[in-house]
C-alpha positions as CSV (number, residue, x, y, z in Angstrom):
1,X,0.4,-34.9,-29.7
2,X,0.3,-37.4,-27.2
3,X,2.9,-38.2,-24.2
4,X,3.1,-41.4,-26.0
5,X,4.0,-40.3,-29.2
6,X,6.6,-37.7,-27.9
7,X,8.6,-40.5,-26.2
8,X,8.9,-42.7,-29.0
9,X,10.1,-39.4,-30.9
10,X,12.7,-39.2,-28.7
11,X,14.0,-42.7,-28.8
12,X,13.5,-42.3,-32.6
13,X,15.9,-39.3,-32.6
14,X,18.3,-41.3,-30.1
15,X,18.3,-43.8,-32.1
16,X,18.6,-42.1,-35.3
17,X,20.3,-38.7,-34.8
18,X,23.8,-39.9,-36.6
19,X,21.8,-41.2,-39.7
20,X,19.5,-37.8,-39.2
21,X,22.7,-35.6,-38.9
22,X,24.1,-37.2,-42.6
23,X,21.3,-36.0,-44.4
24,X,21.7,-32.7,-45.8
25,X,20.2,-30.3,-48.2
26,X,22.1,-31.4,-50.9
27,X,20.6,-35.5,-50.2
28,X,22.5,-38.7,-49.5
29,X,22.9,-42.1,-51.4
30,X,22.3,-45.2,-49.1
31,X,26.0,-45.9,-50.0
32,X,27.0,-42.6,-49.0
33,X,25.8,-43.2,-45.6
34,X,27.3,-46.8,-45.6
35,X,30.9,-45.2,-46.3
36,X,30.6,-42.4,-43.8
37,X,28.9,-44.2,-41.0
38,X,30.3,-47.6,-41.1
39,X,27.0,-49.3,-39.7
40,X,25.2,-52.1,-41.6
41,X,23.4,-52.0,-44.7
42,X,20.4,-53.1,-42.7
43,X,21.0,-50.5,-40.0
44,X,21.1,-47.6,-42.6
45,X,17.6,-48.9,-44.1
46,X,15.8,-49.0,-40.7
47,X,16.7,-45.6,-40.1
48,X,15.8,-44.1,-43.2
49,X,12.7,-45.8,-43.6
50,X,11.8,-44.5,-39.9
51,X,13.1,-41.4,-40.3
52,X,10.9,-40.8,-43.3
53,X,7.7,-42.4,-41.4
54,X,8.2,-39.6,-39.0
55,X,8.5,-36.6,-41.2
56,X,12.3,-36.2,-40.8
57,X,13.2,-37.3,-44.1
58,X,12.1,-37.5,-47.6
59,X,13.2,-39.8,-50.9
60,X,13.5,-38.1,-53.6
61,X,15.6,-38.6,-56.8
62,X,17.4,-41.4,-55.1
63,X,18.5,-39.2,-52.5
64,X,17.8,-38.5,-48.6
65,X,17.5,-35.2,-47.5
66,X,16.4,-33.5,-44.0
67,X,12.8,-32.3,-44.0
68,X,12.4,-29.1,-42.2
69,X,10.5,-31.1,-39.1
70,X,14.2,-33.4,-39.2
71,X,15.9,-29.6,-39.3
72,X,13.9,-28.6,-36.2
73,X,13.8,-31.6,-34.0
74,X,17.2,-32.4,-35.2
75,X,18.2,-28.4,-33.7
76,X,15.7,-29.5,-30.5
77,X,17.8,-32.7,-29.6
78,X,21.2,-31.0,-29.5
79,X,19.9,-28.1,-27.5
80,X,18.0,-30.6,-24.9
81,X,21.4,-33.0,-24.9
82,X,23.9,-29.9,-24.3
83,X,21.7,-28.8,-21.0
84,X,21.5,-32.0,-19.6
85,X,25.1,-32.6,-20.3
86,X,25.4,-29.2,-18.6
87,X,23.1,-30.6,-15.5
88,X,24.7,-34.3,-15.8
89,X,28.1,-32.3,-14.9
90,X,27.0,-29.9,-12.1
91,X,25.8,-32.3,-9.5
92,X,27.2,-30.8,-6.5
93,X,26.6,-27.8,-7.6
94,X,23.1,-28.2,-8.2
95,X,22.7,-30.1,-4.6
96,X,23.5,-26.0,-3.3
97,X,20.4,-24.9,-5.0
98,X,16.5,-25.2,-3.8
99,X,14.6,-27.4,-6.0
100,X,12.0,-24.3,-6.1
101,X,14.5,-21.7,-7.0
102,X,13.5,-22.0,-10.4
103,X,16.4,-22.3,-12.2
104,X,15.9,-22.4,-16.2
105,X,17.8,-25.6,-17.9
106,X,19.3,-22.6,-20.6
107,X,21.4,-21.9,-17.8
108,X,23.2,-25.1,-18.1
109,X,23.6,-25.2,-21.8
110,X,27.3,-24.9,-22.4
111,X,27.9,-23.4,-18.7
112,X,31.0,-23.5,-17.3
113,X,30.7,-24.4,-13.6
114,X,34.1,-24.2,-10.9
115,X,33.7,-25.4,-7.8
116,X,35.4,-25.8,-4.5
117,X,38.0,-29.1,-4.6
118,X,40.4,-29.2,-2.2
119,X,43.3,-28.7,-4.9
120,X,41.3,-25.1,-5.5
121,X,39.7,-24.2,-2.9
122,X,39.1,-20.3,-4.1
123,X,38.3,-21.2,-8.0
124,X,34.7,-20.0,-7.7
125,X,35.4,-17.5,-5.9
126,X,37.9,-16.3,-8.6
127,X,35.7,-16.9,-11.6
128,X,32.9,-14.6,-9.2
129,X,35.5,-11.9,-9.1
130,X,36.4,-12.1,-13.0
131,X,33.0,-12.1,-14.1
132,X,32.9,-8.3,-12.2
133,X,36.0,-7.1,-13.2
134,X,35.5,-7.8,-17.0
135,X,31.7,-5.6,-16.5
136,X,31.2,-2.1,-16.8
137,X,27.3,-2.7,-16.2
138,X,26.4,-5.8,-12.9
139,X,23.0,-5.6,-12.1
140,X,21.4,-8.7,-9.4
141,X,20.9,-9.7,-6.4
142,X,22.7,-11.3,-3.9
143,X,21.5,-13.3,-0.5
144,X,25.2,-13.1,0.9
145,X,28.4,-11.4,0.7
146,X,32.2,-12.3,0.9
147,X,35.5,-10.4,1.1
148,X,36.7,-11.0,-2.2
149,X,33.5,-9.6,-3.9
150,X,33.3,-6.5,-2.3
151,X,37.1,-5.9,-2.9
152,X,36.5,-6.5,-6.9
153,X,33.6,-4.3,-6.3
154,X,35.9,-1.2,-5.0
155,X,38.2,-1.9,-7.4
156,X,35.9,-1.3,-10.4
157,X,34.5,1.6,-8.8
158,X,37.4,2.9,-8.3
159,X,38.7,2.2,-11.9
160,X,35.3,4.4,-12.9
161,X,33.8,1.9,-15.5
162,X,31.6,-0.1,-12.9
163,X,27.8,0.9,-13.0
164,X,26.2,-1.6,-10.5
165,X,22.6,-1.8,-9.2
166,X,21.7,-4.7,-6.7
167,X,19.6,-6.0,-4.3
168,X,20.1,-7.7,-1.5
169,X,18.5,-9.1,2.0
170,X,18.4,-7.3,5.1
171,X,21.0,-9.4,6.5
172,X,23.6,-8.7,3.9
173,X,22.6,-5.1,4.1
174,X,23.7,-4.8,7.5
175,X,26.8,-7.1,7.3
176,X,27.8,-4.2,4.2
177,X,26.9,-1.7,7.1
178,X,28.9,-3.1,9.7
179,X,31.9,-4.7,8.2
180,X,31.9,-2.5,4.7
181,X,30.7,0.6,5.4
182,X,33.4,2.9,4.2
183,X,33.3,0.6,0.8
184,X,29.5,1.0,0.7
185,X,29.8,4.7,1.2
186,X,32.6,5.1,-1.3
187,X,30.7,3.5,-3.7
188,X,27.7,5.3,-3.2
189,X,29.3,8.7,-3.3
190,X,29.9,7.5,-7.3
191,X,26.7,7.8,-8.2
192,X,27.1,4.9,-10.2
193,X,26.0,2.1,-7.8
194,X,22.7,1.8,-6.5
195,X,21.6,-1.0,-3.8
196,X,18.0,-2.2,-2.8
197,X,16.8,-4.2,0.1
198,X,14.0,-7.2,-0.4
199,X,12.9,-9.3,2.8
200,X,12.9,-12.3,0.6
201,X,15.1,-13.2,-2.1
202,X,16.3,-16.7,-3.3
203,X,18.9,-18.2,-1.5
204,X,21.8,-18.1,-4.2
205,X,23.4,-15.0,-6.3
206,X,22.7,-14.5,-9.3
207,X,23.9,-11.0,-11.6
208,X,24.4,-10.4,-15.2
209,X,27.7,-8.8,-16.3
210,X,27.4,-6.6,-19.1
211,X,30.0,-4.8,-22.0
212,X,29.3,-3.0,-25.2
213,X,29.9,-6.3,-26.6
214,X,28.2,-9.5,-24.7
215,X,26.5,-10.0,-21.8
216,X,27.5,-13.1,-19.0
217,X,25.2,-14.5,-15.9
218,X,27.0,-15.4,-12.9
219,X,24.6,-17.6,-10.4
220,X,26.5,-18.5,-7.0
221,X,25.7,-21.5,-5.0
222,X,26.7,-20.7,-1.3
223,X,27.0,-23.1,1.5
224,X,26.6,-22.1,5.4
225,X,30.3,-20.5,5.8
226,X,31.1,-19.8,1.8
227,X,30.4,-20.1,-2.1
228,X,29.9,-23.5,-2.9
229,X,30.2,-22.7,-6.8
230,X,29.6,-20.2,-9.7
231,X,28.0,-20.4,-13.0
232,X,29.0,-18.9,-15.3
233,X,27.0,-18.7,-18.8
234,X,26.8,-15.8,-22.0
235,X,24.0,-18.1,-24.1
236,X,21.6,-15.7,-25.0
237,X,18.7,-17.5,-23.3
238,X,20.1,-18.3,-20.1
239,X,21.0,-13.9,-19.7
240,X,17.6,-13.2,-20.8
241,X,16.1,-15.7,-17.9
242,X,18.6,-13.6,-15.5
243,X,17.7,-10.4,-16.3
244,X,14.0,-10.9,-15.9
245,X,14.5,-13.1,-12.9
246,X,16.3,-10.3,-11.6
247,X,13.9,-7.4,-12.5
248,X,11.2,-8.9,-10.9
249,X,13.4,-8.5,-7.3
250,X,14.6,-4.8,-8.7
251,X,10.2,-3.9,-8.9
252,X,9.9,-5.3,-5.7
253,X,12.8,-3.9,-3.9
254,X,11.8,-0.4,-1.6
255,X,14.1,0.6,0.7
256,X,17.3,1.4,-0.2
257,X,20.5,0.1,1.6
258,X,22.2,1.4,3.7
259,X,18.7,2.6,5.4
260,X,20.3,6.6,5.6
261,X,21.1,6.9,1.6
262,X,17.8,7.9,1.1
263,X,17.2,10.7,2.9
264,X,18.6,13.1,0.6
């Protein structure tokens, strides 16, 4: 199909996608449509009659009903309109990001996003720390560190349902070293955490928070002195993108942090 064609599908489902929408399995009358939309007579015949040039709809028995090409790109137009709704509401956020980091749109589709407002200055940083303590399985990796995350780290630790593995860069290893090491060792001494080093990772933090039940990413945008703002997502896409986003850093990852926890 041609670049020219998919644009004018587009504008045809723009258009259309309320006339599209009406028309079910069961078919509807043009007076149906008429009643329920409360457009013009003339309105409801250029949409069907360009709906059905297209493939999205079909005439039969005095009816319209949804073709299974109208099923699909009907399903394809919602899920392309809720992620840039998604990206259309996360403007500041997304200015904390690099526009190589790669970021998949199924992140954004139905996302929630807090960020720092001077009315709520910690609200990121609260939905962060309530992504960990609701998981008994975080697995990521992180290119910095703040108080509060450690401390919800502990605390899950401690509770003995957190099983974490991480990686991180060399400079957040040492700030854990130097400003956390009796939580790092305490942790370690679990068994149930396990953290990596990688010279290079992205510049956010991005995990995936796991139950028995569901599954949630957490990305965090970070600015020079603190988090900018945390997404938060559980569509199935947008965990699957995480998890091998953050596998390929897990492969990668060699030495261990701190440097001494391997040399048992």
């Amino acid at each position: 199909m041609r670049s020219e064609d998919i644009s004018e599908t587009l504008r045809l489902l723009c258009r259309r996608e309320n006339v599209l929408r009406h028309l079910d399995s069961n078919g509807s009358r043009k007076q149906d449509l008429l009643s329920d939309l409360a457009v013009s007579r003339s309105t409801i015949d250029r949409s069907l009659r360009e709906l059905t040039d297209a493939g999205f709809a079909v005439r039969s028995d005095g009816v319209y009903r949804r073709t299974l090409a109208g099923e699909l790109a009907l399903e394809e137009y919602d899920r392309v309109s809720r992620r840039l709704d998604g990206l259309l509401r996360s403007p500041s956020f997304l200015d904390g990001l690099p526009a190589e980091s790669d970021a998949d749109p199924a992140l954004f589709d139905g996302a929630t996003v807090s960020e720092a407002e001077r009315q709520s200055p910690y609200a990121p940083i609260l939905a962060f720390t309530d992504l960990l303590e609701k998981s008994s399985y975080v697995v990521g990796f992180a290119s910095a560190v703040f108080p509060a995350e450690v401390e919800a780290y502990r605390d899950q630790l401690r509770s003995g349902e957190l099983v974490s593995r991480m990686v991180v860069t060399d400079s957040v290893c040492e700030r854990l070293v130097s400003q956390y090491g009796e939580v790092v060792r305490e942790g370690l001494a679990t068994g149930r955490i396990d953290i990596r080093r990688a010279p290079d990772l992205p510049s956010y933090t991005l995990v995936v928070g796991s139950t028995a039940d569901c599954a949630e990413v957490g990305l965090v945008s970070h600015t020079s002195n603190g988090v900018r703002g945390v997404l938060r997502n559980d569509d199935p896409e947008a965990v699957e993108w995480a998890r091998r986003r953050i596998a390929t850093y897990w492969r990668t990852a060699e030495a261990v942090c701190p440097p001494d926890s391997g040399d048992d």
